[in-house]
C-alpha positions as a printed Julia matrix, in Angstrom:
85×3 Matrix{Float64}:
  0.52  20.31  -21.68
 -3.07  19.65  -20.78
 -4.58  15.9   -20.09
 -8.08  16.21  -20.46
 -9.95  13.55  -18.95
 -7.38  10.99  -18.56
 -5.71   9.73  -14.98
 -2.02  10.08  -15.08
 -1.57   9.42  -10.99
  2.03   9.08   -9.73
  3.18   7.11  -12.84
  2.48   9.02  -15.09
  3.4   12.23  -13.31
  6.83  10.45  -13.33
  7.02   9.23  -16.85
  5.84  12.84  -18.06
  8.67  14.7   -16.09
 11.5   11.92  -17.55
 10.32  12.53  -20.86
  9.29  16.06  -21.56
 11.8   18.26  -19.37
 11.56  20.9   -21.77
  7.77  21.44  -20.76
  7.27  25.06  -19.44
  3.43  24.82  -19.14
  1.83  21.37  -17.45
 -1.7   21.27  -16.38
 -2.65  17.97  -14.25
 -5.52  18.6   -12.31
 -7.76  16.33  -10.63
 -5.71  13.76  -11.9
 -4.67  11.57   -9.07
 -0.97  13.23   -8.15
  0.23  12.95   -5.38
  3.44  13.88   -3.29
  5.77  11.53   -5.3
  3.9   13.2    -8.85
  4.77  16.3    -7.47
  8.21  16.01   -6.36
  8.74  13.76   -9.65
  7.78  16.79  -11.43
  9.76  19.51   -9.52
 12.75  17.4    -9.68
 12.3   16.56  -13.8
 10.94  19.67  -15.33
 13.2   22.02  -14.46
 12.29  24.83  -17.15
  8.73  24.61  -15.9
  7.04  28.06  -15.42
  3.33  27.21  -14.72
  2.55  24.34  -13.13
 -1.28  23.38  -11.94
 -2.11  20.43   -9.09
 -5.36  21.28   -7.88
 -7.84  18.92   -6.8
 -4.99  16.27   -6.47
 -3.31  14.5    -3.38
 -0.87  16.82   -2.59
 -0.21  17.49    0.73
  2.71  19.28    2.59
  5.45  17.49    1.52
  4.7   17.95   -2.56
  3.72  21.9    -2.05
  7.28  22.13   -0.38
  9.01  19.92   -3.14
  7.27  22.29   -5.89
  8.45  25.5    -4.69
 11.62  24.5    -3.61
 12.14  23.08   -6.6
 10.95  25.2    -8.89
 11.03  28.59   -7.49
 10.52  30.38  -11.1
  6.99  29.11  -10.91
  3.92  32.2   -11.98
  1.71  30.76  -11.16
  1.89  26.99   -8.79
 -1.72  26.12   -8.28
 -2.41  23.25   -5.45
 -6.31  24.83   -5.37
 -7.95  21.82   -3.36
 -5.18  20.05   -3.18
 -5.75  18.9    -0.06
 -3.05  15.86    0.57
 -3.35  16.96    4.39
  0.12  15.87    5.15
């Protein structure tokens, strides 16, 4: 799944991951994720096998939640991510 040009933020990021868990391919970036978007997701989608956050809010704390979370991941792209915490 690909959102082009539309903000989803944390909402949404939530509300996507309750409602689609059988998404293996999500693409949400630059759209105002953060953290709670990302561990939301990791914790939702668990057949997820691509997963792109870049130019989000995701800092230390949602990298960590994604990987743990998701470990099957090819690729997990936090590109610019740059939550810084």
């Amino acid at each position: 799944m690909h959102l082009w040009r539309k903000q989803v933020g944390e909402a949404g990021a939530r509300a996507i991951a309750e409602g689609l868990p059988q998404l293996t391919t999500l693409n949400l970036s630059n759209k105002g994720v953060g953290d709670a978007g990302a561990r939301a997701i990791a914790e939702g989608l668990p057949q997820l096998t691509t997963l792109h956050l870049s130019s989000n809010q995701v800092g230390d704390a949602g990298a960590r939640a994604s990987a743990e979370g998701l470990p099957q991941l090819t690729p997990l792209n936090l590109w610019e991510a740059g939550g810084g915490g």
